[in-house]
mmCIF file of the N, C-alpha and C atoms, coordinates in Angstrom:
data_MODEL
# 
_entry.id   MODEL 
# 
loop_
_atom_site.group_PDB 
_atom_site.id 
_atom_site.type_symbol 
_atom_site.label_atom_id 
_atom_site.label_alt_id 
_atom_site.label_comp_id 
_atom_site.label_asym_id 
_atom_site.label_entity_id 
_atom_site.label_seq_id 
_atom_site.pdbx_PDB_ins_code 
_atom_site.Cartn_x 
_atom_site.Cartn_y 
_atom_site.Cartn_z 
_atom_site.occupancy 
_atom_site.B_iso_or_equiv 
_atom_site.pdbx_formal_charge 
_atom_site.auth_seq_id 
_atom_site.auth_comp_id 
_atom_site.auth_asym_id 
_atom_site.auth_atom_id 
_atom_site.pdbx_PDB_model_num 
ATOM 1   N N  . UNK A 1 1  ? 15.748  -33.604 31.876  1.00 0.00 ? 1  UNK A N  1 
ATOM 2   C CA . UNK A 1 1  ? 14.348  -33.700 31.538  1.00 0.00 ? 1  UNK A CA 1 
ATOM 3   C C  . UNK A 1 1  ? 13.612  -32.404 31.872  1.00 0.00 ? 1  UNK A C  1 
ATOM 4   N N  . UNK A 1 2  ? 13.901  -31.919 33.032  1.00 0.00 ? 2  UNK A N  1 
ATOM 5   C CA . UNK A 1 2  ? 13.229  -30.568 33.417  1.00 0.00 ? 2  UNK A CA 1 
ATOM 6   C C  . UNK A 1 2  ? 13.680  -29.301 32.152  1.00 0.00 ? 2  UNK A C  1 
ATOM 7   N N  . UNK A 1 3  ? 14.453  -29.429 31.737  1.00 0.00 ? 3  UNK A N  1 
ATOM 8   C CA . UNK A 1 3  ? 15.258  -28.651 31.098  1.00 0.00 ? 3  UNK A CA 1 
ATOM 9   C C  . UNK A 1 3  ? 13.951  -28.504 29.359  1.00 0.00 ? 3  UNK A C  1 
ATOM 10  N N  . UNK A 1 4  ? 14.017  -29.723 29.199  1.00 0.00 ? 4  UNK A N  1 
ATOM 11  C CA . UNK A 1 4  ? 13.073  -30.362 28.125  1.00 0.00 ? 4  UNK A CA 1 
ATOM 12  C C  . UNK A 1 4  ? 11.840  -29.580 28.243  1.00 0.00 ? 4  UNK A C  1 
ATOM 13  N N  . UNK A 1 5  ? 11.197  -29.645 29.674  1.00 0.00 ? 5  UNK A N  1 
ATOM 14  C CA . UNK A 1 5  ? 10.177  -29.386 29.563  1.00 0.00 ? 5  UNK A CA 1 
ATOM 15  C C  . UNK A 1 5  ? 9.883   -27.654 29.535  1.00 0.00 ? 5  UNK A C  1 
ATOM 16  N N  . UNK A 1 6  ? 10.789  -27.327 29.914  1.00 0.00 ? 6  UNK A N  1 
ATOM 17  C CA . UNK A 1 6  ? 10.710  -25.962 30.180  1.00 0.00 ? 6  UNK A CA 1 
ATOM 18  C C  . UNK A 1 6  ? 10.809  -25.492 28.750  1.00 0.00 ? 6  UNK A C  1 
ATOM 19  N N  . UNK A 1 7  ? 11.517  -26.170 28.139  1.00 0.00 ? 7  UNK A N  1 
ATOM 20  C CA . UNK A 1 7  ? 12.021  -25.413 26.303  1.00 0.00 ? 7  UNK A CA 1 
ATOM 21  C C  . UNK A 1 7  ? 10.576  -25.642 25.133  1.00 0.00 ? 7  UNK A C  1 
ATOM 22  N N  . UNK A 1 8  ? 9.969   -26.622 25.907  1.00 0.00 ? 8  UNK A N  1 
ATOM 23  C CA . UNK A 1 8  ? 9.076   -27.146 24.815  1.00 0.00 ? 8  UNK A CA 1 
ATOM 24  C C  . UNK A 1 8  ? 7.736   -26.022 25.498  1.00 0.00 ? 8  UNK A C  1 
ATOM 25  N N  . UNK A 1 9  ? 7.675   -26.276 26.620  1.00 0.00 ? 9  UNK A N  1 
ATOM 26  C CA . UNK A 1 9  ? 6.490   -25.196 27.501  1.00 0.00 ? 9  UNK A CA 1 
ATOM 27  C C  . UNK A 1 9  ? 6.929   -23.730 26.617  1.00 0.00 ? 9  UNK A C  1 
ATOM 28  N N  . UNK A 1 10 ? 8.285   -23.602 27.226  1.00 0.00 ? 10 UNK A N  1 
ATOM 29  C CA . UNK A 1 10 ? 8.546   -22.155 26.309  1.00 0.00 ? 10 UNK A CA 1 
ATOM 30  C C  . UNK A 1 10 ? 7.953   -21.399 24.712  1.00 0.00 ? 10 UNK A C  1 
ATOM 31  N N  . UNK A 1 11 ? 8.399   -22.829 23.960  1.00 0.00 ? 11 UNK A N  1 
ATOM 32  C CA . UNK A 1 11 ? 8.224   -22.258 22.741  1.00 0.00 ? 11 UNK A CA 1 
ATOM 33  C C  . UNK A 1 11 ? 6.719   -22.485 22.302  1.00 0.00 ? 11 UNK A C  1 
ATOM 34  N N  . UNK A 1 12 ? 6.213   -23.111 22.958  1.00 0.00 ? 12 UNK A N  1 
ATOM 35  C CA . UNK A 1 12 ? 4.768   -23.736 22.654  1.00 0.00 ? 12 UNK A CA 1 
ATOM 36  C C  . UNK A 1 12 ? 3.996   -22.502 23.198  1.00 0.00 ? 12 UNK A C  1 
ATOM 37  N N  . UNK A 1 13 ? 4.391   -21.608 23.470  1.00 0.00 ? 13 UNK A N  1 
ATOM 38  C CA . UNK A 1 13 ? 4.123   -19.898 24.423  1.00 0.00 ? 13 UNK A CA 1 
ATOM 39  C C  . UNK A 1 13 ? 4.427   -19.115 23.718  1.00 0.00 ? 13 UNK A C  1 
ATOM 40  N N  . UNK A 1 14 ? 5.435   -19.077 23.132  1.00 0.00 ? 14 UNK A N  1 
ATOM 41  C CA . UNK A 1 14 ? 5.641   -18.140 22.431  1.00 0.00 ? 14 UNK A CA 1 
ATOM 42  C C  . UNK A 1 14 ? 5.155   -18.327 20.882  1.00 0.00 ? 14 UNK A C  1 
ATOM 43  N N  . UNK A 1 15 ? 4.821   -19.133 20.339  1.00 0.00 ? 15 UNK A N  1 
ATOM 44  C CA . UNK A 1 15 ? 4.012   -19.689 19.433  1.00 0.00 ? 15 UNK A CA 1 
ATOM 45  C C  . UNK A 1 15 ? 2.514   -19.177 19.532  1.00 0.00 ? 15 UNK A C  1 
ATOM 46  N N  . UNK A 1 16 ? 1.758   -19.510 20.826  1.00 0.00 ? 16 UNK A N  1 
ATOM 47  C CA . UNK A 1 16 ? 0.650   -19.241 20.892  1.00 0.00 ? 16 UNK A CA 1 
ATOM 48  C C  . UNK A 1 16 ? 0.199   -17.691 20.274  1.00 0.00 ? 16 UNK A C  1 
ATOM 49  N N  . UNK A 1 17 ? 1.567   -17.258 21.323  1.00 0.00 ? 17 UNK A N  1 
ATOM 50  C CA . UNK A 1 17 ? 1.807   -15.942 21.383  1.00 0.00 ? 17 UNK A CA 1 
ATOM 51  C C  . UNK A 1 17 ? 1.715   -15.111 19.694  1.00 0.00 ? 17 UNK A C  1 
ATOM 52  N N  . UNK A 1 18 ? 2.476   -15.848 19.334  1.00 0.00 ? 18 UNK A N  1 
ATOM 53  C CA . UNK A 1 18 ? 2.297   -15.206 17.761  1.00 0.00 ? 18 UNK A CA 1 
ATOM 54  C C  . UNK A 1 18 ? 1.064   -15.442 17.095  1.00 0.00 ? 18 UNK A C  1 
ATOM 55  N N  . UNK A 1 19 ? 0.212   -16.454 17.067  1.00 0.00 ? 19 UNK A N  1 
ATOM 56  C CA . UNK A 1 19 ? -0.512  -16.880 16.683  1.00 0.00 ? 19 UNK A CA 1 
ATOM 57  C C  . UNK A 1 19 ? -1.689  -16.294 16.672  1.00 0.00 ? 19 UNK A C  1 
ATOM 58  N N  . UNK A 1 20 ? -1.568  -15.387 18.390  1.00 0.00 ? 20 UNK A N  1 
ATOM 59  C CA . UNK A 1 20 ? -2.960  -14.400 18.361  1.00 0.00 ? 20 UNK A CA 1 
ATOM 60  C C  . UNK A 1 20 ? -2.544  -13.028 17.747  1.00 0.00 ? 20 UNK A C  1 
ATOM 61  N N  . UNK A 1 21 ? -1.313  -12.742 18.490  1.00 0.00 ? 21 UNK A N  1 
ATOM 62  C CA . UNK A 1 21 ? -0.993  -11.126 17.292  1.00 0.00 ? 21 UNK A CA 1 
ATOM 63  C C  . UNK A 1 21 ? -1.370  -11.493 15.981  1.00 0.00 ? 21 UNK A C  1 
ATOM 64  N N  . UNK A 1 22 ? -1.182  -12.105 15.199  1.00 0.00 ? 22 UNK A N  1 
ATOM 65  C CA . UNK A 1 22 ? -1.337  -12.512 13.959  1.00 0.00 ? 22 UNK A CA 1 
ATOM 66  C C  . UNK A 1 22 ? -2.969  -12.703 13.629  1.00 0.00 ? 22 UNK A C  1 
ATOM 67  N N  . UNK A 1 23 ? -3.761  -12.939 14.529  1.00 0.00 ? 23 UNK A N  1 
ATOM 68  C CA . UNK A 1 23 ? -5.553  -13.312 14.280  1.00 0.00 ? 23 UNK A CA 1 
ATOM 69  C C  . UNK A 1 23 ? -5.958  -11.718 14.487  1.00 0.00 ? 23 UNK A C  1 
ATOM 70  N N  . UNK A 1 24 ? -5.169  -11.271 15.932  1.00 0.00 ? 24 UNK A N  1 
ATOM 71  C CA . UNK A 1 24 ? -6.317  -10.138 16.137  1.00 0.00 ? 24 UNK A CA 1 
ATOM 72  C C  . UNK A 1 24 ? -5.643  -8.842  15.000  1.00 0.00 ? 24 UNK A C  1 
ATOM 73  N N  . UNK A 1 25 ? -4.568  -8.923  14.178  1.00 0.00 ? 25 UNK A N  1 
ATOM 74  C CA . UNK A 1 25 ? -4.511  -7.832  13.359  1.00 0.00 ? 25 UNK A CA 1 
ATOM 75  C C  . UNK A 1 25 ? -4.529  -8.007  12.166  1.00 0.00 ? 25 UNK A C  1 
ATOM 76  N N  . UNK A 1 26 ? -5.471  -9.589  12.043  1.00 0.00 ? 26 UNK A N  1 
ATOM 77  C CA . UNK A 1 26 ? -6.500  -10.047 10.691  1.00 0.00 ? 26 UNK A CA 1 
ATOM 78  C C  . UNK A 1 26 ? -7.648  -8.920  11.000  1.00 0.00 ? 26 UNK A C  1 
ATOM 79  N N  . UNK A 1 27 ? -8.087  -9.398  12.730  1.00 0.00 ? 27 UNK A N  1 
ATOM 80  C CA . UNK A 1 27 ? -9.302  -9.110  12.871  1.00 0.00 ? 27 UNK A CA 1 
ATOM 81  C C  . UNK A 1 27 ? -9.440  -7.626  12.646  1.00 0.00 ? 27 UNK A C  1 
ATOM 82  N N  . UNK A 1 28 ? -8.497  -7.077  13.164  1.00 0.00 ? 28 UNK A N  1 
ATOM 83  C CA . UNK A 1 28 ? -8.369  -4.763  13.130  1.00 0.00 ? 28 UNK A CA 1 
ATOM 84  C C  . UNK A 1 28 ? -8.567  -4.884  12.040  1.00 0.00 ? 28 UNK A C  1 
ATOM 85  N N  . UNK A 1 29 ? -8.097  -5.768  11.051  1.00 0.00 ? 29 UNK A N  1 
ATOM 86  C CA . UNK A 1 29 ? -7.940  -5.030  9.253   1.00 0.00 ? 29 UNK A CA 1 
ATOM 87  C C  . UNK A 1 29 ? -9.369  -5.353  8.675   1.00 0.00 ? 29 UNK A C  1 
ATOM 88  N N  . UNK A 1 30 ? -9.906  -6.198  9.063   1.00 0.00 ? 30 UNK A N  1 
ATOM 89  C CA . UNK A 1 30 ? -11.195 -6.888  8.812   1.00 0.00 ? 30 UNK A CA 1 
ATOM 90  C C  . UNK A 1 30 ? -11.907 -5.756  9.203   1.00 0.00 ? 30 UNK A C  1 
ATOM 91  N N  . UNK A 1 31 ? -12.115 -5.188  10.403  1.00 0.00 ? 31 UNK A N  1 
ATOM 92  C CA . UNK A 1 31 ? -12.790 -4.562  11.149  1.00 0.00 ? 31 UNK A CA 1 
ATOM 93  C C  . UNK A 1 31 ? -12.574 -3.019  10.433  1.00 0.00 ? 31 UNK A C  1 
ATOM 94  N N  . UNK A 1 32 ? -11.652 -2.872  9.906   1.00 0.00 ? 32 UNK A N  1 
ATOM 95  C CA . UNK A 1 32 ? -11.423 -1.538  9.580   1.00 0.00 ? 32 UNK A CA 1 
ATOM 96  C C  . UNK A 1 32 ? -12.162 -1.819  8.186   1.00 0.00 ? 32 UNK A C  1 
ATOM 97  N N  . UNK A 1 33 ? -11.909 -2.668  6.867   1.00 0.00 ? 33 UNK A N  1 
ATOM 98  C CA . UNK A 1 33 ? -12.402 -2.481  5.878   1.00 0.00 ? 33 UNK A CA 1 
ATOM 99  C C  . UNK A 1 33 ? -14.181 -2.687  5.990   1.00 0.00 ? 33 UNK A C  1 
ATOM 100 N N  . UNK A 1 34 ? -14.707 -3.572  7.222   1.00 0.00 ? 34 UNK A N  1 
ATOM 101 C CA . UNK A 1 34 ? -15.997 -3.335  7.063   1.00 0.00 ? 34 UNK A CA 1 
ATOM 102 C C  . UNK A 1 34 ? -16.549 -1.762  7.156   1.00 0.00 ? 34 UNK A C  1 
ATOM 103 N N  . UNK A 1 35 ? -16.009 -1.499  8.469   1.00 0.00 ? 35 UNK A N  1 
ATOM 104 C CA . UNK A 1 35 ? -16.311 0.263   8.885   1.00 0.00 ? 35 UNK A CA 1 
ATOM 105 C C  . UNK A 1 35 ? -16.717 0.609   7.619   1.00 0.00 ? 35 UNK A C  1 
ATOM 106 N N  . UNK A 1 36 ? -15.061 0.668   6.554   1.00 0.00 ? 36 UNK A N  1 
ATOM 107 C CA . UNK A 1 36 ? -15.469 1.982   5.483   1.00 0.00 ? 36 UNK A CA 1 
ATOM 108 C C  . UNK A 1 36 ? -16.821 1.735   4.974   1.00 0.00 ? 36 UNK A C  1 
ATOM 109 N N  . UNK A 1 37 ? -17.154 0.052   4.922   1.00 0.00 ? 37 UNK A N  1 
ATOM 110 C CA . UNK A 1 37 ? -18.330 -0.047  4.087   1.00 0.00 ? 37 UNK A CA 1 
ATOM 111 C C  . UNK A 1 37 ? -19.255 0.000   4.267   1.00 0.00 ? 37 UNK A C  1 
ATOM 112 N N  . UNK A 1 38 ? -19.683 0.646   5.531   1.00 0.00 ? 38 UNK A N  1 
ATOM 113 C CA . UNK A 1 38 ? -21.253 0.611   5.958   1.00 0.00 ? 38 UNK A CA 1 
ATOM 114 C C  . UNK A 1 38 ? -21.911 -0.341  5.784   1.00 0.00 ? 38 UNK A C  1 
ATOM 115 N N  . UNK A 1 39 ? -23.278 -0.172  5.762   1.00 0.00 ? 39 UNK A N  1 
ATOM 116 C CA . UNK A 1 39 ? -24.301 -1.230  5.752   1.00 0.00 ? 39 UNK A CA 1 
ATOM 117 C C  . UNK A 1 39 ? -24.661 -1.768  4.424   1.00 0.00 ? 39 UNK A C  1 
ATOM 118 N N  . UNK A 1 40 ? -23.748 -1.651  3.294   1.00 0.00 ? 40 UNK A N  1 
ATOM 119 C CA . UNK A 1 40 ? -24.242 -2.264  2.076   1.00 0.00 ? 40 UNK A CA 1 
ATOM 120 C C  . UNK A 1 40 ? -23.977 -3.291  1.656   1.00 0.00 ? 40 UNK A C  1 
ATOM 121 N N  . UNK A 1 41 ? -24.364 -4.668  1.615   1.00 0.00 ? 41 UNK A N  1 
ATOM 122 C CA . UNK A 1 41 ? -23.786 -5.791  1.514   1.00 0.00 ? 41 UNK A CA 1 
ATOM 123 C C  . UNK A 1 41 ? -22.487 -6.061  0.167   1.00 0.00 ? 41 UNK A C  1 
ATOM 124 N N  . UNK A 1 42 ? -22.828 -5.124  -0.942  1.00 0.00 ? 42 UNK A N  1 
ATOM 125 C CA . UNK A 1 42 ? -22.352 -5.276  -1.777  1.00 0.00 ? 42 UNK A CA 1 
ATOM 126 C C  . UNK A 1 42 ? -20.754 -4.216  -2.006  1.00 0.00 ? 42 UNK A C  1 
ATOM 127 N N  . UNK A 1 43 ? -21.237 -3.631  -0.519  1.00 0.00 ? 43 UNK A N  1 
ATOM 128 C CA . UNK A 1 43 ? -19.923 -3.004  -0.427  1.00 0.00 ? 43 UNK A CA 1 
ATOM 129 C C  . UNK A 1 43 ? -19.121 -3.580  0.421   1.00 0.00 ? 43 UNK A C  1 
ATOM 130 N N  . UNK A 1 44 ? -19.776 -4.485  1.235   1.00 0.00 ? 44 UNK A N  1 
ATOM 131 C CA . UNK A 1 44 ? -19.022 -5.229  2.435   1.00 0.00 ? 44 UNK A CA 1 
ATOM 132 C C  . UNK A 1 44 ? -17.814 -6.005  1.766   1.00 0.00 ? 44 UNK A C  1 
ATOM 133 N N  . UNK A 1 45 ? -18.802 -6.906  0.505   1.00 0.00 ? 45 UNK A N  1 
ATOM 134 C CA . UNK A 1 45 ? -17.941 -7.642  -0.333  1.00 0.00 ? 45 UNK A CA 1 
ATOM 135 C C  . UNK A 1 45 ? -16.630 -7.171  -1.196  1.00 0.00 ? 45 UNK A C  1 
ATOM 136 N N  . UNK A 1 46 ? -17.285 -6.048  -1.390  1.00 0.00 ? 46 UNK A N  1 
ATOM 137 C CA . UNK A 1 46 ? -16.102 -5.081  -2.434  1.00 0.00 ? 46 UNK A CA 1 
ATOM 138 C C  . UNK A 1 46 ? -15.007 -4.875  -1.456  1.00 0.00 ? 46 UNK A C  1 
ATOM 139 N N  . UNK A 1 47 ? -15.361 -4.458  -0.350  1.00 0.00 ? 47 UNK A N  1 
ATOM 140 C CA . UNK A 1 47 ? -13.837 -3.644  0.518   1.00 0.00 ? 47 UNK A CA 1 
ATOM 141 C C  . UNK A 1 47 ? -13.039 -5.312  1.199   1.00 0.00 ? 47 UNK A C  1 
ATOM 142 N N  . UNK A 1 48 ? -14.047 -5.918  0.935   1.00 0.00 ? 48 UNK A N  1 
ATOM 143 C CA . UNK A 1 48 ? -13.040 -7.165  1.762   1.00 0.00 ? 48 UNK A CA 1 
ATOM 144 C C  . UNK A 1 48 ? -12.815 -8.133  0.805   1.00 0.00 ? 48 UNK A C  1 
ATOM 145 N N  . UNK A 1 49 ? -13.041 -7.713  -1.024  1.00 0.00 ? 49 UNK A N  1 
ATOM 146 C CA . UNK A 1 49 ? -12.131 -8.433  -1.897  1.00 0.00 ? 49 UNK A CA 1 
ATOM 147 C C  . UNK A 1 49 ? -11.041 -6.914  -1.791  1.00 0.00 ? 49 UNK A C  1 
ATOM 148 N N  . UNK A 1 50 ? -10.992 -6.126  -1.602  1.00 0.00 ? 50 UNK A N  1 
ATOM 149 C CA . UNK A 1 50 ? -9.797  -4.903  -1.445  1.00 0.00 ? 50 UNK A CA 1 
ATOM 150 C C  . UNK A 1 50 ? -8.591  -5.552  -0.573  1.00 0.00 ? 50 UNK A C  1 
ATOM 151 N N  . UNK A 1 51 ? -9.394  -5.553  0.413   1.00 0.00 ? 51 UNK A N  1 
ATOM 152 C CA . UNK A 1 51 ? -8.533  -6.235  1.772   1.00 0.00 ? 51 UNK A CA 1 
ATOM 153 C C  . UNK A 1 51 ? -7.456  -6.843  1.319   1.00 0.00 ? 51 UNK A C  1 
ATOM 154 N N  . UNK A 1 52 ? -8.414  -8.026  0.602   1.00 0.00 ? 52 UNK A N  1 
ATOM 155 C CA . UNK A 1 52 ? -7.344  -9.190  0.088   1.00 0.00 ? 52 UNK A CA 1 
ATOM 156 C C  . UNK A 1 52 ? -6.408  -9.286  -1.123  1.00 0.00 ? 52 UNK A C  1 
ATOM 157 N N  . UNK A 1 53 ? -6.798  -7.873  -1.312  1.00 0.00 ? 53 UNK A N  1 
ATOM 158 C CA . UNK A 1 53 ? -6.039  -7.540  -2.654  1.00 0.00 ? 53 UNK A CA 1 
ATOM 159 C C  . UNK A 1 53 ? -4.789  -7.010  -1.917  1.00 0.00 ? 53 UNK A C  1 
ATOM 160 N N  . UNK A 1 54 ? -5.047  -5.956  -0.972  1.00 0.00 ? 54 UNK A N  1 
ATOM 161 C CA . UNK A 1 54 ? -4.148  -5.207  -0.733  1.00 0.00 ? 54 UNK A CA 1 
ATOM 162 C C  . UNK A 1 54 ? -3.288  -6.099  0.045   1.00 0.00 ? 54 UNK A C  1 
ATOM 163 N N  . UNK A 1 55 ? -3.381  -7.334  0.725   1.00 0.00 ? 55 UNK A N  1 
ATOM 164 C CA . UNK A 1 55 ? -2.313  -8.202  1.604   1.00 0.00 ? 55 UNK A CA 1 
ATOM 165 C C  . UNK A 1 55 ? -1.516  -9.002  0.011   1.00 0.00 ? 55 UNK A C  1 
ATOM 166 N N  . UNK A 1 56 ? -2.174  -9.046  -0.790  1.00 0.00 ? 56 UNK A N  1 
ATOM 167 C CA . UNK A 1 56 ? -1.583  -9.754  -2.546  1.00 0.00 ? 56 UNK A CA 1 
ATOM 168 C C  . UNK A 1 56 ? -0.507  -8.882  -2.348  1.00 0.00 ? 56 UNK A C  1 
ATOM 169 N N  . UNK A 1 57 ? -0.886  -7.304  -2.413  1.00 0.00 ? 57 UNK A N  1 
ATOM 170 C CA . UNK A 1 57 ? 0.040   -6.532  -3.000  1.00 0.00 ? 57 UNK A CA 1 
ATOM 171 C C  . UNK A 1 57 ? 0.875   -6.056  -1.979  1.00 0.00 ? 57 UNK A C  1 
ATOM 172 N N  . UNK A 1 58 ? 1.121   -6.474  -0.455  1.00 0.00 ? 58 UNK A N  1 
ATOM 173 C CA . UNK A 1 58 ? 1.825   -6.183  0.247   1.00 0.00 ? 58 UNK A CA 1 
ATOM 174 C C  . UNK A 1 58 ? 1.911   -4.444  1.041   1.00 0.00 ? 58 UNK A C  1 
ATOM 175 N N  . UNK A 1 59 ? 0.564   -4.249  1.044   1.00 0.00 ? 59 UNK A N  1 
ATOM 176 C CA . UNK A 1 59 ? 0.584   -2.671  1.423   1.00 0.00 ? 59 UNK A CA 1 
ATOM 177 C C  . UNK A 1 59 ? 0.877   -2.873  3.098   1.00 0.00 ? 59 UNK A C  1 
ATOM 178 N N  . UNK A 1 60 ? 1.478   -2.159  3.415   1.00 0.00 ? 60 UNK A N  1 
ATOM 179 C CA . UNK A 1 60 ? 1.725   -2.261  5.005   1.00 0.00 ? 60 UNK A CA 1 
ATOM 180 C C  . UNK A 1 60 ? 0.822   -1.519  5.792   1.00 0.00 ? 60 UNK A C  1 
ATOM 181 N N  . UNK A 1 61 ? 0.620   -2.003  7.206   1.00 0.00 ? 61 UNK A N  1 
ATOM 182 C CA . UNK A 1 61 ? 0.015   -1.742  7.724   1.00 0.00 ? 61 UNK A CA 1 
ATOM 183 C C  . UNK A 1 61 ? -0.308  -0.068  7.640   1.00 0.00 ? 61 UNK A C  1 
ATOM 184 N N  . UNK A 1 62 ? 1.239   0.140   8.461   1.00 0.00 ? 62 UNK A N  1 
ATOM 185 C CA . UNK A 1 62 ? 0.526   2.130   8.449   1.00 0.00 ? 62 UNK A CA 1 
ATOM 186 C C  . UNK A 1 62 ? -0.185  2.309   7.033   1.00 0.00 ? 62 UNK A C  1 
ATOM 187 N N  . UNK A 1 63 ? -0.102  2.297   5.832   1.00 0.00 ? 63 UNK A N  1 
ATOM 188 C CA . UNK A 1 63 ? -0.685  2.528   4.942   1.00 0.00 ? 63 UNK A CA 1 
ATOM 189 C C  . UNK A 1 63 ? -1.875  2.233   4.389   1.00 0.00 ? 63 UNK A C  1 
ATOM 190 N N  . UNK A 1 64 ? -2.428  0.988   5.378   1.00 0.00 ? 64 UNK A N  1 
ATOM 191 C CA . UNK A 1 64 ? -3.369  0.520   5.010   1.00 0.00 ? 64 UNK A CA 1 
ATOM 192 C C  . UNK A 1 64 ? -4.550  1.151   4.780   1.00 0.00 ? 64 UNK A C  1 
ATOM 193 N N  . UNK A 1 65 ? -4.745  1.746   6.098   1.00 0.00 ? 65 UNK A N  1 
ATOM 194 C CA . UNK A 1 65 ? -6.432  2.920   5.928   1.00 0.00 ? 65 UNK A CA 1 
ATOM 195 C C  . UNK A 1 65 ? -6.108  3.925   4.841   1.00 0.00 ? 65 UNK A C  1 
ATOM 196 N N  . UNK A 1 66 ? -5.537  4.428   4.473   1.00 0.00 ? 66 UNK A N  1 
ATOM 197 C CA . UNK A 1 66 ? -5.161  5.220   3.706   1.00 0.00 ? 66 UNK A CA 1 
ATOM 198 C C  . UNK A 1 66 ? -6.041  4.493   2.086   1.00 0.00 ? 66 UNK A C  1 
ATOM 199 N N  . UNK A 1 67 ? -5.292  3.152   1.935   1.00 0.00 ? 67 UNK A N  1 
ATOM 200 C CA . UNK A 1 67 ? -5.390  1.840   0.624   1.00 0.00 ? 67 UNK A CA 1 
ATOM 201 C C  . UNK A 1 67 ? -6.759  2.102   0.223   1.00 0.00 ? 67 UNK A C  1 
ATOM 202 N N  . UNK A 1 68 ? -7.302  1.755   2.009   1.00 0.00 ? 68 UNK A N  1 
ATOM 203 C CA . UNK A 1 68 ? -8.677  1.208   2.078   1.00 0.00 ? 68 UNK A CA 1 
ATOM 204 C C  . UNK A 1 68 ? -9.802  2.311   1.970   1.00 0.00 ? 68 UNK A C  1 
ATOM 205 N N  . UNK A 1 69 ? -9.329  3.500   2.148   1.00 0.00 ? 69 UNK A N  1 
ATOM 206 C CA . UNK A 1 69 ? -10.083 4.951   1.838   1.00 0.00 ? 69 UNK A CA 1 
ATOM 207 C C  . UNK A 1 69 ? -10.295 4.918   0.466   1.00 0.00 ? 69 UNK A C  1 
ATOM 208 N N  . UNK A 1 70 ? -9.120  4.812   0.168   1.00 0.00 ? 70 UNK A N  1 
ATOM 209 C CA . UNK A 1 70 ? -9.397  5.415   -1.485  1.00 0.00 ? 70 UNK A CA 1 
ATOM 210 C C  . UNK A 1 70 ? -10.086 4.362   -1.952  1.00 0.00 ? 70 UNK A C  1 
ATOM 211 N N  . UNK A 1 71 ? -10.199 3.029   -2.045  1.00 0.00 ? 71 UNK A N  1 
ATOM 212 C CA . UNK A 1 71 ? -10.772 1.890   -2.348  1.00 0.00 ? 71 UNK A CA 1 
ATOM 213 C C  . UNK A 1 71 ? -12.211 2.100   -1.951  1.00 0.00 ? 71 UNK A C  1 
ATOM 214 N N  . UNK A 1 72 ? -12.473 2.747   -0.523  1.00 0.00 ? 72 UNK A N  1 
ATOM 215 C CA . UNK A 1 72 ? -14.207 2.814   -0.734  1.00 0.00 ? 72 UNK A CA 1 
ATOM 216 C C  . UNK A 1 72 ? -14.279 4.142   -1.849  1.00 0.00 ? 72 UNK A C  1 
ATOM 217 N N  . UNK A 1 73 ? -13.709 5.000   -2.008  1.00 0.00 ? 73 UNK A N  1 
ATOM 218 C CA . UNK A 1 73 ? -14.143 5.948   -2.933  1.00 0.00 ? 73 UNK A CA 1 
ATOM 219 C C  . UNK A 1 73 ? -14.359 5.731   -4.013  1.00 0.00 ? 73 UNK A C  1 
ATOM 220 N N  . UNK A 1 74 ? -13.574 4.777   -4.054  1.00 0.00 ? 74 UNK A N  1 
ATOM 221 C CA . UNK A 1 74 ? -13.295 4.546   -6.470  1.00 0.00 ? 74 UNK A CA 1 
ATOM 222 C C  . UNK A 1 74 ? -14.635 3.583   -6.140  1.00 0.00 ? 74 UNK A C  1 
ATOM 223 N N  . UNK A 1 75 ? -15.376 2.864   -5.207  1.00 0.00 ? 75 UNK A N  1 
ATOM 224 C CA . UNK A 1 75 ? -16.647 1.892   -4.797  1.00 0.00 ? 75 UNK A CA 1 
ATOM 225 C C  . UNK A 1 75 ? -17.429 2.248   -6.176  1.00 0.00 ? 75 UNK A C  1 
ATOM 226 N N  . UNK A 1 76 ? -18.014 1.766   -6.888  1.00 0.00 ? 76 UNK A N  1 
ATOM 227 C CA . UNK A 1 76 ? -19.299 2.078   -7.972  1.00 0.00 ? 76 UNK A CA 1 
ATOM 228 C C  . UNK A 1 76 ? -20.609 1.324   -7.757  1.00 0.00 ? 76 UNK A C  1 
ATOM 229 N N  . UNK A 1 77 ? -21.533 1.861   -6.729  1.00 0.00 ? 77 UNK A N  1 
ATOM 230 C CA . UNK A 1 77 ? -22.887 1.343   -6.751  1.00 0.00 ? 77 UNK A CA 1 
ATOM 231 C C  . UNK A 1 77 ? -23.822 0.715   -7.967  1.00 0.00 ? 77 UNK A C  1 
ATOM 232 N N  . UNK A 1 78 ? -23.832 -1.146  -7.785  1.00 0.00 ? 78 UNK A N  1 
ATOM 233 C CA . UNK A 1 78 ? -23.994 -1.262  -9.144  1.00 0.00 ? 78 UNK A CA 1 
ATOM 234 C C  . UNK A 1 78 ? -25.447 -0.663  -9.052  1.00 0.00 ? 78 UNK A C  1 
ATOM 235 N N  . UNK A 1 79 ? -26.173 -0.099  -8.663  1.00 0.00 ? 79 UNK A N  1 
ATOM 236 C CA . UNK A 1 79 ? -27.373 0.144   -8.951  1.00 0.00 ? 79 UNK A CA 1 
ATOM 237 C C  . UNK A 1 79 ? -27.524 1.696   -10.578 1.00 0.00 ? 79 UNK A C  1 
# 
């Protein structure tokens, strides 16, 4: 029984464990595509439909700021 508990404690830890790596390097990527966009609401929206484009298309991390640069550049102010 001790044995039990220790395996289920274990993995229920290491679970957690993944669970936050996995939120907080939503949150960096989140955090990085707002940056590029400054204070424009309509750019906020644009770089974080990018975001979600670029996890569609599987860009990896190191590459990401790179994605997300050029993505605020090609940006077209609808004004």
């Amino acid at each position: 029984m001790d044995y039990f508990i220790v395996a289920i404690t274990t993995v229920a830890g290491l679970y957690f464990h993944w669970w936050l790596y996995v939120r907080i390097k939503r949150w960096v990527d989140r955090d990085l595509a707002l940056s590029l966009a400054g204070d424009s609401p309509d750019k906020r929206s644009y770089m974080l439909e990018r975001l979600q484009q670029a996890r569609a298309a599987g860009i990896k991390r190191g590459e990401l700021q790179a994605w997300l640069e050029a993505a605020a550049r090609d940006y077209r102010d609808g004004s």
